[in-house]
C-alpha positions as CSV (number, residue, x, y, z in Angstrom):
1,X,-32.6,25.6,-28.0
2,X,-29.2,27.0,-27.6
3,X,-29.4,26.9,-23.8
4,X,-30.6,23.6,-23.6
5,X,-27.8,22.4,-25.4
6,X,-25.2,24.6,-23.1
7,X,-26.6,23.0,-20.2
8,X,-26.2,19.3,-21.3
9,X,-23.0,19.8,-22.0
10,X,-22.0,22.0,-18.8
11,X,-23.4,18.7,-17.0
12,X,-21.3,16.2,-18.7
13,X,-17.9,18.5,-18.1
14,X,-18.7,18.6,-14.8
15,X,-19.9,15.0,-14.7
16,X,-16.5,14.3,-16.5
17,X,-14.2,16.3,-14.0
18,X,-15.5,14.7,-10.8
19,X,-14.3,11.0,-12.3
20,X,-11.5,12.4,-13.0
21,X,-11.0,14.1,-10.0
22,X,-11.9,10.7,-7.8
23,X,-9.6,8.6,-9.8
24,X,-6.8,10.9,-9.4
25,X,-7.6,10.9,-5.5
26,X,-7.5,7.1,-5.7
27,X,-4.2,6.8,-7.3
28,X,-2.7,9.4,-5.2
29,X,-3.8,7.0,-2.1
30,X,-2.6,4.0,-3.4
31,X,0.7,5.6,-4.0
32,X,1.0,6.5,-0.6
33,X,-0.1,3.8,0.5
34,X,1.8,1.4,-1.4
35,X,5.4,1.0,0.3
36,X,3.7,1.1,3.4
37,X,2.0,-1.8,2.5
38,X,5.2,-3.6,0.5
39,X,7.7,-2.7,3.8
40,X,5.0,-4.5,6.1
41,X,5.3,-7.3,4.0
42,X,9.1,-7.5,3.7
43,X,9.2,-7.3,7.6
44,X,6.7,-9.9,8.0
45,X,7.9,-12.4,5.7
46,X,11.6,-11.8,6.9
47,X,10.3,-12.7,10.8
48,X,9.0,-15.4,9.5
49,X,11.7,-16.9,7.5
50,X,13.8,-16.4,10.5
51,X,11.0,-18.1,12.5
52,X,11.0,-21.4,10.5
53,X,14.8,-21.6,11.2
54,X,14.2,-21.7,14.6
55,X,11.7,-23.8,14.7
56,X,13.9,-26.2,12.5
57,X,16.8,-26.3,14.2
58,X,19.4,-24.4,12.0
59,X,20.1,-21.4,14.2
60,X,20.5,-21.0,18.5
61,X,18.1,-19.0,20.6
62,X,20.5,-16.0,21.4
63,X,21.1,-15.9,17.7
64,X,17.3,-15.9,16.9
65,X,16.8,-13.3,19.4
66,X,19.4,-11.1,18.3
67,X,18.2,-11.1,15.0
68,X,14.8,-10.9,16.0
69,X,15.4,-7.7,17.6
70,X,17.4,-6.0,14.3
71,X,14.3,-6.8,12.2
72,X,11.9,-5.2,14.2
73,X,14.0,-2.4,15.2
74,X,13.9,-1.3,10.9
């Protein structure tokens, strides 16, 4: 009876640990990951803002390609 008992619970530690060991791996990837992903989107979204100015109007082609050239140099 007493082994029974041992085993059911050696199964649910176990059982437990690998959750816990899968969610830690997930977290740790999606802190890596993370200003990866935020510093593509900053680029991005500054390009674009400076894309929209040319097409408006509000700044000259050397100037757009001059600034074009500092974003994606970062």
């Amino acid at each position: 009876m007493w082994y029974e008992c041992n085993n059911d619970w050696h199964y649910f530690g176990m059982h437990g640990f690998w959750w816990l060991f899968w969610v830690v791996i997930l977290i740790v990837i999606f802190l890596v990951l993370k200003p990866y992903l935020i510093n593509k989107k900053g680029k991005d979204s500054s390009l674009e803002i400076l894309r929209r100015k040319y097409a408006s109007g509000d700044i000259s082609t050397e100037e757009f390609e001059e600034r074009k050239r500092m974003l994606e140099a970062e």
